[in-house]
C-alpha atoms as a printed R data frame, in Angstrom:
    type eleno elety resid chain resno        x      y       z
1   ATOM     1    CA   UNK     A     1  -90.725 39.450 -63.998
2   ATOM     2    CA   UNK     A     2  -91.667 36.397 -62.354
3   ATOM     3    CA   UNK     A     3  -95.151 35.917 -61.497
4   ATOM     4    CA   UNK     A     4  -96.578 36.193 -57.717
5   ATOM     5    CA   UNK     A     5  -98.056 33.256 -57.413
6   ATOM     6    CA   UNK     A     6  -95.363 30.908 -58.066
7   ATOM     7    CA   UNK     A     7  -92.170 30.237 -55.745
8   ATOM     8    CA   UNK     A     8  -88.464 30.122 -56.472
9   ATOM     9    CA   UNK     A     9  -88.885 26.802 -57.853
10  ATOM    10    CA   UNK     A    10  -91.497 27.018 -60.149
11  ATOM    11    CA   UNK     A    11  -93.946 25.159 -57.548
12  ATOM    12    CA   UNK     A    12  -97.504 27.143 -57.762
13  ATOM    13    CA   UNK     A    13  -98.430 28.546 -54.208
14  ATOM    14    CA   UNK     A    14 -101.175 26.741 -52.966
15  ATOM    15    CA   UNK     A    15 -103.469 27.117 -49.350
16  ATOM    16    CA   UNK     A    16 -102.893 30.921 -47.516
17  ATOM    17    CA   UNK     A    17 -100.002 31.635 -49.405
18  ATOM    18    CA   UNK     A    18 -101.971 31.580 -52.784
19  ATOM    19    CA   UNK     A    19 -104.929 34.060 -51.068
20  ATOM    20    CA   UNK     A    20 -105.752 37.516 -51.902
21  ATOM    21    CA   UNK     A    21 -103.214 39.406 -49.523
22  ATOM    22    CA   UNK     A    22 -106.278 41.351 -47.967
23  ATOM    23    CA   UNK     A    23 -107.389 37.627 -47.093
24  ATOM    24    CA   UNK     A    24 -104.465 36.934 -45.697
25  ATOM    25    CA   UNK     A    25 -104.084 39.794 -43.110
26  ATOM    26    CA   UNK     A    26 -108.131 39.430 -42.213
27  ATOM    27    CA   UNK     A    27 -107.159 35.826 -41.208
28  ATOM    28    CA   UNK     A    28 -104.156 36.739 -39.325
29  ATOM    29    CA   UNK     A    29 -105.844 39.837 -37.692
30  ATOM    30    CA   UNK     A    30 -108.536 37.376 -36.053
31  ATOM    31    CA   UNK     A    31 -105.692 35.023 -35.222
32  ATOM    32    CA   UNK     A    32 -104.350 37.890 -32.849
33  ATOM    33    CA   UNK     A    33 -107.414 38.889 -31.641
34  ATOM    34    CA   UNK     A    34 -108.282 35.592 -30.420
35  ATOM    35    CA   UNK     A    35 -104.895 35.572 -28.830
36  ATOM    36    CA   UNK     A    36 -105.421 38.622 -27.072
37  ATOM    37    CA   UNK     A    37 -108.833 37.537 -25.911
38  ATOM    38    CA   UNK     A    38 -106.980 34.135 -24.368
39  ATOM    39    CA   UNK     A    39 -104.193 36.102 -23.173
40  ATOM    40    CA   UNK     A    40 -102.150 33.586 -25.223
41  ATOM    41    CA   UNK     A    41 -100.664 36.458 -27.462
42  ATOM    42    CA   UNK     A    42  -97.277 38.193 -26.518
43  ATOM    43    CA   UNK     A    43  -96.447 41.597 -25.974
44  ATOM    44    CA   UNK     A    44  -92.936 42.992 -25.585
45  ATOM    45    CA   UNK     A    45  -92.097 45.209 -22.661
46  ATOM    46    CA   UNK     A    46  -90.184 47.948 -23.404
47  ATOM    47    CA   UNK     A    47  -86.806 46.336 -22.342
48  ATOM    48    CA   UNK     A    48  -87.768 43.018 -24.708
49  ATOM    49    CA   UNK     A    49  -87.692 45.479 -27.485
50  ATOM    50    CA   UNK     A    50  -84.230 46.791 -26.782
51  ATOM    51    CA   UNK     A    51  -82.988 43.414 -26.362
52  ATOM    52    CA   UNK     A    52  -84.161 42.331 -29.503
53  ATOM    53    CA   UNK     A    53  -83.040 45.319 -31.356
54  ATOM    54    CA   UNK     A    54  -79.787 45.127 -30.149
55  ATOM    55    CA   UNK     A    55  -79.248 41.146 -31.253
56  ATOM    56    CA   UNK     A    56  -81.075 42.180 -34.466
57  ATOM    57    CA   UNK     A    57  -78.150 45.010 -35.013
58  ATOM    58    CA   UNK     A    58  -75.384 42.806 -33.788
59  ATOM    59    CA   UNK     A    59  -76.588 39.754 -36.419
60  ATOM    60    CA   UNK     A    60  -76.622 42.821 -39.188
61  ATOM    61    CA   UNK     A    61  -73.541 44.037 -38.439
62  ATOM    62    CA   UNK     A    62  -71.774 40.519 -38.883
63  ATOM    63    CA   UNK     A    63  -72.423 40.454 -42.303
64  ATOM    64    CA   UNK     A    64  -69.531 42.842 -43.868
65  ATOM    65    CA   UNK     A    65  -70.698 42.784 -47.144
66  ATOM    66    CA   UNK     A    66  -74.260 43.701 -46.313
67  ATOM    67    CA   UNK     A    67  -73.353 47.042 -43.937
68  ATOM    68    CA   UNK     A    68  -71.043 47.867 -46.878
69  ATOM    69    CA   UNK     A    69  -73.634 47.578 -49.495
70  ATOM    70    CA   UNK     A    70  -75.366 50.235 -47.282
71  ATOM    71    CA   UNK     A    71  -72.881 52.565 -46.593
72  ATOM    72    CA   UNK     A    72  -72.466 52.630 -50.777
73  ATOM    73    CA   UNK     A    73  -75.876 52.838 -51.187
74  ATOM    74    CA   UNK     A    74  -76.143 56.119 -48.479
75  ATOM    75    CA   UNK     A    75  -72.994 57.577 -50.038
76  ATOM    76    CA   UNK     A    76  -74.817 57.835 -53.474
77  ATOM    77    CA   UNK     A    77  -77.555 59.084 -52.204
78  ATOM    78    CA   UNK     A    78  -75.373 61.757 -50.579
79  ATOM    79    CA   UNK     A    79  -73.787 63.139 -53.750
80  ATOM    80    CA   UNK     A    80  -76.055 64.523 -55.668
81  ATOM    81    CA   UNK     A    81  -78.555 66.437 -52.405
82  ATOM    82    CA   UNK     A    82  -76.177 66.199 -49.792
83  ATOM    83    CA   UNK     A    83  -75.672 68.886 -46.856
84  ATOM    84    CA   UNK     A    84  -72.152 70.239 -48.517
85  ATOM    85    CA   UNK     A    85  -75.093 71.287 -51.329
86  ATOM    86    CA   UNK     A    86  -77.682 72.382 -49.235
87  ATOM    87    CA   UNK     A    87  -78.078 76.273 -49.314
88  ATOM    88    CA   UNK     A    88  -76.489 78.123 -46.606
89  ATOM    89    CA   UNK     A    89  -80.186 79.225 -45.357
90  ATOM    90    CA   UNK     A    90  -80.683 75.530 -44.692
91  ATOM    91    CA   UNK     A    91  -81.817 74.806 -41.280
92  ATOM    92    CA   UNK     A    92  -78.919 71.765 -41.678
93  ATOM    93    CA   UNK     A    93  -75.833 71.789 -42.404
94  ATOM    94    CA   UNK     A    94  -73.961 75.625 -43.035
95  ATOM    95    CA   UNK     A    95  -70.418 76.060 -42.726
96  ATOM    96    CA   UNK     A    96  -67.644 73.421 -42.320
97  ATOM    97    CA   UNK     A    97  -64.871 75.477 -40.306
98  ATOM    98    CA   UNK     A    98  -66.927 75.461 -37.545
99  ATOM    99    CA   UNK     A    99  -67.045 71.814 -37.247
100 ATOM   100    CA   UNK     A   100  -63.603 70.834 -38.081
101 ATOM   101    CA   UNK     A   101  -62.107 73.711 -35.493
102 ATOM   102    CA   UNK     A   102  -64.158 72.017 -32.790
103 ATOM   103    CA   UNK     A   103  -62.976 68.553 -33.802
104 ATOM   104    CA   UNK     A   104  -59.761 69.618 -33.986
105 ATOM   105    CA   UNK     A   105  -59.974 71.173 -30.034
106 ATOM   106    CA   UNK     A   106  -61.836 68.134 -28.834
107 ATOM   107    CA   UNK     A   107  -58.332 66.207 -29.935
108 ATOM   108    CA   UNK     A   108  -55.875 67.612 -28.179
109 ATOM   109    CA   UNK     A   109  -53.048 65.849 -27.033
């Protein structure tokens, strides 16, 4: 295991990046305070969020080999608890027939 305070090339962390991490976040929480206080500091409206959600998603989705590393990783995850497992009592899942009678109307052609 490699140790914290050294970087990916061997270089020993020096300055904020070699303080005690409950240093760190003490410093940065009065950084944003002060911020606040000179109205300096920015806070995303509701649509900002979206917008940045959306390009974060999109620049995600672009990389094919990442989404598909997920998908494996959710698929095993699946198999050994997943809802074709969970007891019929379950408040998820329950019968299949259901489901695939309704796809299968919802398909018509």
């Amino acid at each position: 295991m490699a140790d914290s305070k050294h970087g990916s090339h061997g270089s020993s962390l020096r300055g904020f990046a070699a303080m005690d991490e409950n240093r760190q976040r003490a410093i940065a929480s009065e950084g944003g305070r002060a911020a606040h206080q000179k109205g300096t500091a920015h806070e995303f409206t509701s649509q900002e969020a979206r917008e940045a959600g959306r390009k974060g998603g999109e620049a995600v989705s672009r990389d094919r080999a990442h989404m598909s590393a997920i998908g494996r990783m959710g698929g095993e995850s699946s198999r050994g608890g997943g809802l074709r497992n969970a007891p019929s009592g379950s408040s998820r899942g329950g019968a299949h027939e259901p489901h695939g009678e309704a796809g299968r109307l919802s398909h018509k052609g």
